[in-house]
C-alpha positions in Angstrom: 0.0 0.0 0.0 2.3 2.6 0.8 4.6 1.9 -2.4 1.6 1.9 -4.7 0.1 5.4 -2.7 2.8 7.1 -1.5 6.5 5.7 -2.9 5.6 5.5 -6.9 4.1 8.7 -7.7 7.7 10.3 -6.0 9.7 7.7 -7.1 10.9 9.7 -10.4 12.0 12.8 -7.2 14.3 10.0 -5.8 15.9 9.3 -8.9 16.5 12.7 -9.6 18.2 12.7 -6.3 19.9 10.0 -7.2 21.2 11.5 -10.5 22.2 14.5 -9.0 24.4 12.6 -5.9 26.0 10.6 -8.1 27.0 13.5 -10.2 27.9 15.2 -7.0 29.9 12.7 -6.0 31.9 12.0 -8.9 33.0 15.5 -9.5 34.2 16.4 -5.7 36.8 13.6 -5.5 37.6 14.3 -9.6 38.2 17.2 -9.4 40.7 17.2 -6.8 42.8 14.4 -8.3 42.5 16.2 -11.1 44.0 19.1 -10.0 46.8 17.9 -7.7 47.7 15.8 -11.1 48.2 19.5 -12.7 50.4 20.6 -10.1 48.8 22.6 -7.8 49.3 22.9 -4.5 47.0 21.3 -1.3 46.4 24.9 -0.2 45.2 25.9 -3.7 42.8 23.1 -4.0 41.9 24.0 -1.2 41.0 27.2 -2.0 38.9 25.8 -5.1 37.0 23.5 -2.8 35.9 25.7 -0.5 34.3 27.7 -3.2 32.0 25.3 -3.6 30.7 24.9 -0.4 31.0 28.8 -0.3 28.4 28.5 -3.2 26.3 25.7 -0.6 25.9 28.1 2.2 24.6 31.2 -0.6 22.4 28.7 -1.9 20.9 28.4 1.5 20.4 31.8 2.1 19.3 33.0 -1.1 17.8 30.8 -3.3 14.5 30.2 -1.7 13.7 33.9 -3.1 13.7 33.0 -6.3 12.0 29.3 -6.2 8.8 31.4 -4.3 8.7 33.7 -6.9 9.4 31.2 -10.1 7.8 28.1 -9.1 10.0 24.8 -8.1 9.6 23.5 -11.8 11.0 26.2 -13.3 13.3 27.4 -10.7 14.9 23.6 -10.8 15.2 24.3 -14.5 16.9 27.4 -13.9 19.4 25.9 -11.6 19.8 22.5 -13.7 21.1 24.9 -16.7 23.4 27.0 -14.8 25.3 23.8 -13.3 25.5 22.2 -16.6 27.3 25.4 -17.6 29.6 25.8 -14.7 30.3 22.0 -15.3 30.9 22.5 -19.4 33.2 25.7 -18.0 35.6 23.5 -17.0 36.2 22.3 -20.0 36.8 25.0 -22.3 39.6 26.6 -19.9 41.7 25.2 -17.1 42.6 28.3 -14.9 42.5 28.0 -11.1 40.8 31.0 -10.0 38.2 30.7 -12.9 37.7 26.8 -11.9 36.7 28.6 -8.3 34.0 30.5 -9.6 32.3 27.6 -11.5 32.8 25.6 -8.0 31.0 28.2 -6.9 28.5 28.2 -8.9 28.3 24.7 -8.9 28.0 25.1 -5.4 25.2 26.8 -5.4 23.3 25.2 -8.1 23.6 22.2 -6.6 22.1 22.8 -3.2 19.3 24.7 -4.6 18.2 21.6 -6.9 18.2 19.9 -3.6 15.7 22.5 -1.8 13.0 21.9 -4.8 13.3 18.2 -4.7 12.7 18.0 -1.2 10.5 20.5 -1.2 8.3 18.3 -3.4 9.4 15.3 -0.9 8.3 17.8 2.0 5.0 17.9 0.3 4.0 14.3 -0.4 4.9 13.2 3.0 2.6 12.7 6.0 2.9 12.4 9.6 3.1 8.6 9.2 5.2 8.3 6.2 7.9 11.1 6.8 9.9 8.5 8.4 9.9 6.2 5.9 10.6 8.7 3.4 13.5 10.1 5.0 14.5 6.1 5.5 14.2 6.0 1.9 16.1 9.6 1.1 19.2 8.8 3.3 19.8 5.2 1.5 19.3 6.6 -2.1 22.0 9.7 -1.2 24.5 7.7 0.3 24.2 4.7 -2.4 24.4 7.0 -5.1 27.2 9.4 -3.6 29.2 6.1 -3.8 28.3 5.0 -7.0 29.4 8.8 -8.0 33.3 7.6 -6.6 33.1 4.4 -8.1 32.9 6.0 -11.5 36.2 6.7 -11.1 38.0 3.5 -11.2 36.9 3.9 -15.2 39.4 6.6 -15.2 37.5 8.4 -18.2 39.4 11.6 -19.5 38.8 14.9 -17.7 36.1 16.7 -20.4 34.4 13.3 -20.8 33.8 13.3 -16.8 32.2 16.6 -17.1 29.8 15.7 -19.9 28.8 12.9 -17.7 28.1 15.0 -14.8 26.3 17.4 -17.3 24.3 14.9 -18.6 23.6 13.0 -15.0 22.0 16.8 -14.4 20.1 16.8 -17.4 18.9 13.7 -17.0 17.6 14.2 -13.6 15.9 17.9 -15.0 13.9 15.2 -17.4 12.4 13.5 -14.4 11.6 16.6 -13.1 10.0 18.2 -16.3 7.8 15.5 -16.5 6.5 14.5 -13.3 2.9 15.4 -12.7 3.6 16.3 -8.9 1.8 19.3 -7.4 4.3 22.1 -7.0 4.6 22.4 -3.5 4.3 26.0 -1.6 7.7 27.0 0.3 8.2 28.7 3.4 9.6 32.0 3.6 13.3 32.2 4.6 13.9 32.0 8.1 16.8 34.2 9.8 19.8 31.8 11.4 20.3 32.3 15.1 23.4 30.8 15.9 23.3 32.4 19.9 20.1 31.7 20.4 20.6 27.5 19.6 23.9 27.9 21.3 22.3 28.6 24.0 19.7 25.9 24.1 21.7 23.0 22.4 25.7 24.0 22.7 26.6 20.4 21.8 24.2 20.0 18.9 25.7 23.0 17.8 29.5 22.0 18.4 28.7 18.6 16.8 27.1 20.1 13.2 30.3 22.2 13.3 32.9 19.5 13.9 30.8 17.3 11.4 31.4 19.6 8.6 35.0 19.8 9.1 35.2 16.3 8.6 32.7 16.0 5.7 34.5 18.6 4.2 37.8 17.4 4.4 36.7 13.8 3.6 35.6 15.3 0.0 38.2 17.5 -0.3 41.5 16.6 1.0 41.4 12.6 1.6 41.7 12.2 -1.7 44.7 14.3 -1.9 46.2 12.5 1.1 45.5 8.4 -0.3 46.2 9.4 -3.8 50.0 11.1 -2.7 50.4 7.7 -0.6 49.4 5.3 -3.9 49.2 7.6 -6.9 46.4 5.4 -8.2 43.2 7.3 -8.5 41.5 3.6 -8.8 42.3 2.8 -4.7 40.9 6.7 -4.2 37.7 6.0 -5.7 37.2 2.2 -4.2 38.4 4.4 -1.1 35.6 7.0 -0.6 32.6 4.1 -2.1 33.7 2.0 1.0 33.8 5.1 3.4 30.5 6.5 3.1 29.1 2.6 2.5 30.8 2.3 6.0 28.7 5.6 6.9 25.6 4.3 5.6 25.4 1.0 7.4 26.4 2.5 11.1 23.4 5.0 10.8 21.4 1.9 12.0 23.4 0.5 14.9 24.7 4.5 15.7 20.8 5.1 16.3 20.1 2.2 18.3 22.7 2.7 20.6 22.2 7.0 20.7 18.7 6.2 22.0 19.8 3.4 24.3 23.0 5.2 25.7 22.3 8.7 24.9 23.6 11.0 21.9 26.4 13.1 24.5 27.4 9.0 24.9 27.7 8.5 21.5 28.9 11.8 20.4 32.1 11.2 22.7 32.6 8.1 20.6 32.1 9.2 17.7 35.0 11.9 18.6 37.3 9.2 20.1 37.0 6.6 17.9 37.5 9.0 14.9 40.9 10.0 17.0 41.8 6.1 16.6 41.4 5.8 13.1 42.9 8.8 12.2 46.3 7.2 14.1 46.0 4.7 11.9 45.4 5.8 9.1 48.4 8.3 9.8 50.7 5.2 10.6 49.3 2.9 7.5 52.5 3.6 5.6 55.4 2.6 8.4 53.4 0.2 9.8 51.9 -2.3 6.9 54.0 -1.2 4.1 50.9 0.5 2.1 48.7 -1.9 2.4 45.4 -1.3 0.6 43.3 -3.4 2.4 44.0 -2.2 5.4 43.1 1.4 4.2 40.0 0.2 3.1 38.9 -1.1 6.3 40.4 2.0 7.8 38.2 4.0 5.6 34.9 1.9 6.2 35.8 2.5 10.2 36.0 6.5 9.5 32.9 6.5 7.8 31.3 5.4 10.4 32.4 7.7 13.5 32.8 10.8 10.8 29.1 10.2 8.9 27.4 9.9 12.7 28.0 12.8 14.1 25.7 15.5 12.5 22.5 13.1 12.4 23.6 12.6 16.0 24.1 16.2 16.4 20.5 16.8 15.2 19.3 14.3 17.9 21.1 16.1 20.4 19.1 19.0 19.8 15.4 17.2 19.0 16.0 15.9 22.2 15.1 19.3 23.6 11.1 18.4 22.0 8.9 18.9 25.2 10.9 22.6 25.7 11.2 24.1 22.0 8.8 23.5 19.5 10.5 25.5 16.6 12.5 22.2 15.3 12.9 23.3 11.7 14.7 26.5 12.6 16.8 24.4 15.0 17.9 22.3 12.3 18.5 24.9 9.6 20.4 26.3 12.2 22.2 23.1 13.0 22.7 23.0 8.9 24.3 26.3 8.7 26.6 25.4 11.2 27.6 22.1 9.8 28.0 24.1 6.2 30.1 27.0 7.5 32.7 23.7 9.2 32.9 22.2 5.4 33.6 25.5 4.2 36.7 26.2 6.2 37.9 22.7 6.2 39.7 22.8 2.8 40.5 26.4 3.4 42.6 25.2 7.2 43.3 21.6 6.2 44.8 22.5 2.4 47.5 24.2 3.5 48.3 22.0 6.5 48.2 18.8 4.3 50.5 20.7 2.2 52.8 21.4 4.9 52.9 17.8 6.1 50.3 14.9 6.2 51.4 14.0 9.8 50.4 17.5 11.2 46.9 17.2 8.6 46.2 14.0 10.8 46.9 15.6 13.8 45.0 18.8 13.0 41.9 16.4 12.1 42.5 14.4 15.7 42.6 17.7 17.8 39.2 18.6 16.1 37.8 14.9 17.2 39.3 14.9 20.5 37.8 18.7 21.5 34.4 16.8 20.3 35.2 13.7 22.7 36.2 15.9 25.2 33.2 18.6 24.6 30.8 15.9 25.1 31.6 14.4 28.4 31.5 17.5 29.6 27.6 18.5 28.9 24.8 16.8 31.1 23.1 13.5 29.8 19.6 14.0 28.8 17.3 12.1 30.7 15.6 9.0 29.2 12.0 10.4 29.2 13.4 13.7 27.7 14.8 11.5 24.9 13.7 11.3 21.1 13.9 9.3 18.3 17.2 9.0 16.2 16.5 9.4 12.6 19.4 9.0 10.3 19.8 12.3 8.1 22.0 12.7 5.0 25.3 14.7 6.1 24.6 16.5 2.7 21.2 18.3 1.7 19.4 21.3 1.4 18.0 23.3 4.2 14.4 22.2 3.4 15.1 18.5 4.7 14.7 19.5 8.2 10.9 19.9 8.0 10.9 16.1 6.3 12.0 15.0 9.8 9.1 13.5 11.5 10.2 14.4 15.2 9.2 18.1 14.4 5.2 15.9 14.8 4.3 15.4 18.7 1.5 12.2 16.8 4.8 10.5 15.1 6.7 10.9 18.8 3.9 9.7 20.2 3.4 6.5 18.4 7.3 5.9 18.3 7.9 6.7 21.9 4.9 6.6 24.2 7.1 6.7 27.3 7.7 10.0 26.6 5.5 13.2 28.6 5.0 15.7 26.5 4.4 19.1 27.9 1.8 21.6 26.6 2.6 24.2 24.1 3.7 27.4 25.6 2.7 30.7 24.8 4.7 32.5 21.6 5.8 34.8 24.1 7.3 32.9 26.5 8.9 30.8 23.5 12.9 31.7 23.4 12.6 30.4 20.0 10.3 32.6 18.8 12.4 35.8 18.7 14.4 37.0 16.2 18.1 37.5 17.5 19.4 40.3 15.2 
């Protein structure tokens, strides 16, 4: 019943979604290779990276304005040309600082395509099927953001990459075009408040940030690190498929244990266990001579501490249910955050790698360790305070956070009867319901 009533009519949105991870995916690790292979330094690549999550955060700000006024069908057509022509830019010229304004713009494009398909996603879902659907949403992203690094073992030449990637956009603007699905009404923009959440959730906050320092440098400067260690962009590609499988497959046991132990628990171990790997990982070439295997397995064990710790992060703070009902802002909030840490990842962490891959490593460990530590140091929540972990894709438009079905007291309700819910207070007694200029 629910695939004939609810999952087929969307099912040409997931593919689209689907089209453009995979195209997402095989163009941030690319174009890194890519570039190191032309000579440039970490720091520079660096520099282009960040661009493009640069572009990411604008998208978030600014794009909504224009999808309210245009309508989602044509403002995902608008968006859908202008990153197949930042992506057809980088073949006519190869010049660094004109590559950073296409990642830019890709950047951009990119996250707004995501806002209008799960917009529509937003608007076919229910109270009982938003869980389902997010289920759904997570599994497609990460299985298609590997498939997207996989690509690369068929170490195509560099224009014929970026007419794939044009044409995985295009393809996914067909599904689009076509689909008879209502256009969906978006929300006006809502202002970030990063004092105001700080002030509520500190460690959800801490958490989004740490977790886009580590997303960020996973796209942006592992490559750079494995592919300097084997100079075969083949083990870099098997490399990040097998590190965000290994991200995909511990969102289940992650969110087990979160709502068993706690997410300031789990949090802490996501931040020490990440400190282990990154040792090893940092020793594989003294210690096993290279080995690929092992950096495999290293990989799949980073996945899974460095992809845990923003859909923990947004647990942290959805914990806080009974007190603040304004969860969507919360998680925008909580999105921003984790955007502005992948944005100055490959700014900080280019130059360092550059500089040496020990002190990279090290840099990366401090950041995992000051989560650890950060952790234990914040109150557990109490177990009747607790909600429900729901796994979220660590990339995705702003939009997603009103797909998450813990912002609905009925779906906590059914999911968690032993918790009390408290009555809605009035707006003006509300912290979240004041603007923080």
């Amino acid at each position: 019943m629910f695939f004939k009533k609810t999952l087929l009519p969307i099912s040409s949105l997931f593919f689209s979604i689907s089209l453009l991870a995979t195209g997402y995916g095989l163009l941030m690790t690319f174009i890194g290779i890519f570039l190191k292979q032309q000579g440039l330094s970490e720091g520079s690549i660096g520099l282009i990276s960040a661009a493009f999550f640069l572009g990411a955060m604008l998208a978030a700000i600014f794009s909504q304005k224009l999808i309210i006024n245009v309508g989602h069908a044509r403002s995902f057509s608008a968006f859908s040309a202008i990153m197949v022509m930042a992506f057809l830019g980088h073949a006519l010229w190869f010049n660094p600082w004109f590559w950073s304004v296409l990642r830019l713009i890709s950047g951009f494009a990119f996250y707004a395509m995501l806002i209008v398909l799960e917009s529509w996603l937003n608007e076919k879902s229910t109270t009982d099927e938003r869980g389902k659907i997010l289920a759904i949403y997570t599994i497609v992203f990460f299985l298609a953001l590997a498939l997207g690094q996989l690509l690369l073992v068929l170490e195509m030449p560099a224009n014929t990459i970026f007419i794939l990637g044009s044409i995985l956009v295009l393809w996914s603007l067909v599904l689009v075009a076509i689909t008879r699905i209502t256009q969906p009404v978006l929300k006006p923009f809502e202002r970030y408040s990063m004092p105001k959440l700080l002030s509520i959730a500190p460690l959800a906050l801490v958490g989004s940030f740490v977790g886009g320092v580590f997303v960020g440098a996973f796209y942006t400067m592992l490559p750079l690190y494995v592919l300097n260690l084997f100079d075969q962009p083949k083990v870099v590609s098997v490399f990040m498929a097998i590190t965000i499988l290994g991200g995909l497959i511990a969102q289940m046991p992650v969110g087990m244990l979160s709502d068993r132990l706690g997410r300031q628990k789990m949090l802490a171990w996501a931040g020490f266990f990440s400190v282990g790997v990154l040792m090893l990982m940092l020793m594989l070439p003294w210690i096993w001579h290279e080995s690929v295997t092992l950096l495999y397995l290293t990989g799949f064990l980073l996945g899974m501490s460095l992809f845990s710790i923003y859909p923990l992060s947004v647990a942290r703070a959805n914990d806080e249910f009974d007190e603040n009902k304004d969860l969507v802002e919360i998680s925008r909030t909580l999105l921003f955050s984790y955007g502005f840490g992948s944005f100055i990842a490959p700014l900080l962490l280019g130059f360092v790698l550059g500089f040496s891959a020990t002190a990279f490593f090290v840099v990366l460990a401090l950041f995992a360790l000051a989560l650890g530590r950060y952790s234990l140091m914040n109150e557990q929540i109490p177990d009747d305070h607790m909600n429900v972990y729901v796994a979220v894709p660590v990339t995705s438009g702003d939009v997603l956070a009103e797909m998450d079905p813990r912002q609905d007291e009925e779906w906590v309700e059914e999911h968690r009867p032993d918790i009390e819910h408290t009555e809605d207070t009035e707006q003006e007694t509300d912290p979240l319901n004041t603007d923080i200029k």
